[in-house]
N, C-alpha and C positions, 0 to 999 in steps of 0.2 A: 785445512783447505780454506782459503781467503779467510784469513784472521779478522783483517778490516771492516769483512762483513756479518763477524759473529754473530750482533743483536738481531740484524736482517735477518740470518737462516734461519736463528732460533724462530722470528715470526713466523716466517713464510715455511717450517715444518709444520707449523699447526696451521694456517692460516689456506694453504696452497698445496690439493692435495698431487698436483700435478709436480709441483716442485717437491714435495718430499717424496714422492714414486721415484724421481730420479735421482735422489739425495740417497735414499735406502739403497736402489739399484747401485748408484758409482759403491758405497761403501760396502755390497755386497760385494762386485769384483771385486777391490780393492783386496778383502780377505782369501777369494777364492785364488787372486794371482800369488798372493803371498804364502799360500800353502802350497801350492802348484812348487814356489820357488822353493820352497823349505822342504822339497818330497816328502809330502805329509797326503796332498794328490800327487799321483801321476799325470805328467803332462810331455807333449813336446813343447821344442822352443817357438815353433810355430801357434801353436796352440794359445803359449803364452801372449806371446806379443799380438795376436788376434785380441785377447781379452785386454791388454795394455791399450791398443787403440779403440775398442767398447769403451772402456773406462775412460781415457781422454778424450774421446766426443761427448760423453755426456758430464764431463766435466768444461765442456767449452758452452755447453747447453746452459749448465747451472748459471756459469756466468753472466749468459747474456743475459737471463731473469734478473739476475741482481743486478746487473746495470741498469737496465731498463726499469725496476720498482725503484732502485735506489736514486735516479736522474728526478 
């Protein structure tokens, strides 16, 4: 997720503890939809795609930190 920004996250995971809460958070969805998909949980397709759009809002969140420190 945003390659461009690697050195950035790596700060602002130790730096910002508000940014890494939502850095932890997306990549805990990220694992819970992928098991969800791989019926490892049970899930509906609703279900799922509820937690697809969790995860893309606070992937739109991360961003805008990183634009905003990185500007």
């Amino acid at each position: 997720m945003f390659p461009e920004y690697r050195d950035l996250i790596s700060k602002l995971k130790t730096t910002d503890q508000h940014f890494q809460h939502l850095f932890d958070k997306h990549n805990a969805l990220d694992q819970k939809i992928q098991n969800m998909e791989s019926r490892i949980e049970s899930a509906t397709h609703e279900e799922i795609e509820a937690l697809k759009k969790e995860k893309l809002a606070i992937k739109d969140q991360l961003y805008v930190i990183l634009k905003k420190v990185s500007a």
